[in-house]
N, C-alpha and C positions, 0 to 999 in steps of 0.2 A: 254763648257757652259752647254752643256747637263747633264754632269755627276754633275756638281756644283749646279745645276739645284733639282738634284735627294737627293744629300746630301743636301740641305736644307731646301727642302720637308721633310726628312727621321726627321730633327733636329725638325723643328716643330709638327711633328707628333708624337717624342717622349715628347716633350711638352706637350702639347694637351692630352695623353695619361696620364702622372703623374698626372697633373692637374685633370684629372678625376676618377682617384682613389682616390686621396686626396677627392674630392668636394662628394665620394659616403660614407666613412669614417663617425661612427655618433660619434658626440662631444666628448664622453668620449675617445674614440680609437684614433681621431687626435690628442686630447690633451694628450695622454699618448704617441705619437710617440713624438713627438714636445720636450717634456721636460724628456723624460728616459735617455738622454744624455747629460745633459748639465752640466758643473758644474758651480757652480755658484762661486760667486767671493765676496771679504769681504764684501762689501759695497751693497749688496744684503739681502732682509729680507730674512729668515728664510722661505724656502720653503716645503709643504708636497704636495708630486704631483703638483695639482695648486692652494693651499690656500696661502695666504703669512702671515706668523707673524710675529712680532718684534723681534722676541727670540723663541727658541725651547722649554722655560719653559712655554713661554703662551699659544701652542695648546693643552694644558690639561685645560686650564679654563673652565670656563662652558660657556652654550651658550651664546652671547653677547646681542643677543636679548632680555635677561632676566631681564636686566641692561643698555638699553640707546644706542646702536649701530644702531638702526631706523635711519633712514631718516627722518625729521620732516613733521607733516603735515602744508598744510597751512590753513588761514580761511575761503580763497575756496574750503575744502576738497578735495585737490588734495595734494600728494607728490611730490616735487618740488627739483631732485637730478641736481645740475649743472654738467655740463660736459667738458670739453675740451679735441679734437684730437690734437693730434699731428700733424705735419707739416711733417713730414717721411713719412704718408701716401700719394698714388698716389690717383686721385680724383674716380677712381674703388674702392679701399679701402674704403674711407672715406663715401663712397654709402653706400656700405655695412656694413660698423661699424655705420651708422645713420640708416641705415633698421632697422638691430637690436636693437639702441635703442629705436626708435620709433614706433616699433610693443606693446611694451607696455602699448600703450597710449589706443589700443581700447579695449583691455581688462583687464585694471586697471587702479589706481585713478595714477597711477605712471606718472608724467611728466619730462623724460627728457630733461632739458632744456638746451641750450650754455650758461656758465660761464660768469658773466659780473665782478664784483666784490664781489662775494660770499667766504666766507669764505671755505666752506667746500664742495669741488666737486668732480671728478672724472678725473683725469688724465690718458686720454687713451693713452699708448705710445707702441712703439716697443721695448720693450726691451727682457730679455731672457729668452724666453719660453711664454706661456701663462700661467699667475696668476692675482688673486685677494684679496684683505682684505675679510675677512668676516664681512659685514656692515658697516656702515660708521664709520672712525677712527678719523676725525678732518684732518683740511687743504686741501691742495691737498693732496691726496690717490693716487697712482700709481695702471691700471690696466695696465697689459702688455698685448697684443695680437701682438705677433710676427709676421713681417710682412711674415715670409715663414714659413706657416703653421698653421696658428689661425687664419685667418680674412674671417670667415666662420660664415654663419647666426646663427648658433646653437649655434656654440665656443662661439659669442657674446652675445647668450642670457644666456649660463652657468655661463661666467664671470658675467656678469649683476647680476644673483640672487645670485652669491656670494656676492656679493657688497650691494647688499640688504638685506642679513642677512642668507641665505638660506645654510648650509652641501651639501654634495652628501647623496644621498638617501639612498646607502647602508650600511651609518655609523649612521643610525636614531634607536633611542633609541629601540625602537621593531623589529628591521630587525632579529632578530634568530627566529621568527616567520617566516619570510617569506622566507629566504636565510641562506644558510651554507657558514661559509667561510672554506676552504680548508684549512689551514696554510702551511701542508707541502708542496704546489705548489708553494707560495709566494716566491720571490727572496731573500734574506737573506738583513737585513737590511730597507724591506720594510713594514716591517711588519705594522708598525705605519700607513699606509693606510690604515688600516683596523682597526681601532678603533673605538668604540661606541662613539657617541657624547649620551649628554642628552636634545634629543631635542625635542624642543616644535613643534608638529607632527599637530597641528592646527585639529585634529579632522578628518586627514582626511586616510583614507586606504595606505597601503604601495603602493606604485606605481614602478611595473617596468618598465613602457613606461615613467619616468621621465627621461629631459633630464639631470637631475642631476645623474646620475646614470652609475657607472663603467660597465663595458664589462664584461662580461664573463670567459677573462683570462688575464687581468688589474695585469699588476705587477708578468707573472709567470713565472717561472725560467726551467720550463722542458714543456714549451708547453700545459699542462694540466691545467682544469679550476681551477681558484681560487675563484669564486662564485659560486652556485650552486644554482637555484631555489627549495622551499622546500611547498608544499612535490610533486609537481610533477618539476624531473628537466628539463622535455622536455621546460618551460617555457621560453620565450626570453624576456632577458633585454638585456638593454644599448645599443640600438639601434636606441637610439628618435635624428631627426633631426631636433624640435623645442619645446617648451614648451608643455607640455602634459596640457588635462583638469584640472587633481592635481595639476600639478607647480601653474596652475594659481590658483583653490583656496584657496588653502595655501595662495599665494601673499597675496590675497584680503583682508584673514582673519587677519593676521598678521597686514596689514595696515590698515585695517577695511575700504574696500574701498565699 
């Protein structure tokens, strides 16, 4: 009994222990462990990291937000995105995937609301890996946050400002200003992570405390970094474990909240 006793303690403590490396992990780094392995299967969009598109020819369009991918507002000057969880999630999950939509609420006009009959909502599901559309696409839009290894306050609010129209930070149109990208560190094939969007940058400074914003060595094939801060590279990014002051006002501006 003793020794079964010992081994069971041992089992939960190695639990307990994952769990908290995972939980110390900031958004960009668990989402790149989460989906570096996955392959995906026919019936799956078109993944880059964790953007989702219809087809591999559409992540060279220009930004969406430039053309009608917004969230609408209403004529209470609030944006009003429906939502619906999945039933996969356990009621711990489903906590914490409602945290994170509704941290939104006090610092923008953004209202996540539960889905009644709306046409165009948010389908948060388990499925594989953690991705999102960039902004809204029409009908239900699948975000996936995998129930082992995404259902994390930050992961929640990364996906969220994908959905809301938002890049990662170090693919915005002025980033060789601020950051080098490495090439020959990148893994062969990954390269398309690292391309420039032309995006509408809302006036506001480059930000590496965005929680939109890759690690350090995101994608590198010999261990060595594939970003570099420029021009001092002692600089740390990708390390934010919720919405930085920029994420939000970017948001604001964007939806003119």
């Amino acid at each position: 009994m003793a020794v079964l006793k010992c081994c069971l303690g041992l089992v939960a403590l190695l639990v307990v222990s994952a769990w908290a490396e995972q939980e110390a992990l900031p958004a960009s780094e668990r989402i790149h462990r989460v989906n570096r392995d996955i392959v995906r299967t026919a019936d799956e969009p078109y993944i880059e990291d964790d953007v989702a598109y219809d087809s591999d020819a559409e992540r060279n369009a220009d930004p969406c937000t430039s053309y009608s991918c917004m969230w609408p507002k209403s004529a209470d000057g609030k944006v009003h995105v429906p939502f619906v969880i999945s039933s996969q999630f356990s009621a711990r999950e489903v906590s914490i995937i409602e945290r994170g939509l509704f941290s939104f609420h006090s610092v923008s006009c953004i209202r996540f609301v539960k889905r009644s009959n709306q046409r165009d909502y948010l389908n948060i599901q388990s499925l594989n890996g953690c991705y999102s559309y960039i902004g809204r696409r029409g009908n239900g839009q699948n975000l996936s946050l995998q129930r082992s290894g995404c259902v994390y306050h930050d992961t929640v609010q990364h996906e969220l400002l994908h959905a809301l129209g938002f890049h990662h930070e170090h693919k915005r149109s002025d980033r060789d200003q601020y950051v080098r990208i490495l090439r020959g560190n990148i893994s062969p094939g990954k390269e398309h992570n690292f391309d420039k969007i032309s995006t509408l940058n809302q006036g506001t400074s480059y930000d590496y405390g965005s929680v939109m914003h890759y690690s350090r060595y995101a994608f590198s094939s010999n261990g060595q970094p594939t970003i570099e801060a420029i021009p001092n590279p002692n600089v740390e990014f990708g390390t934010a474990t919720e919405m930085s002051r920029n994420d939000i006002v970017r948001l604001n501006r964007l939806y003119q909240c």
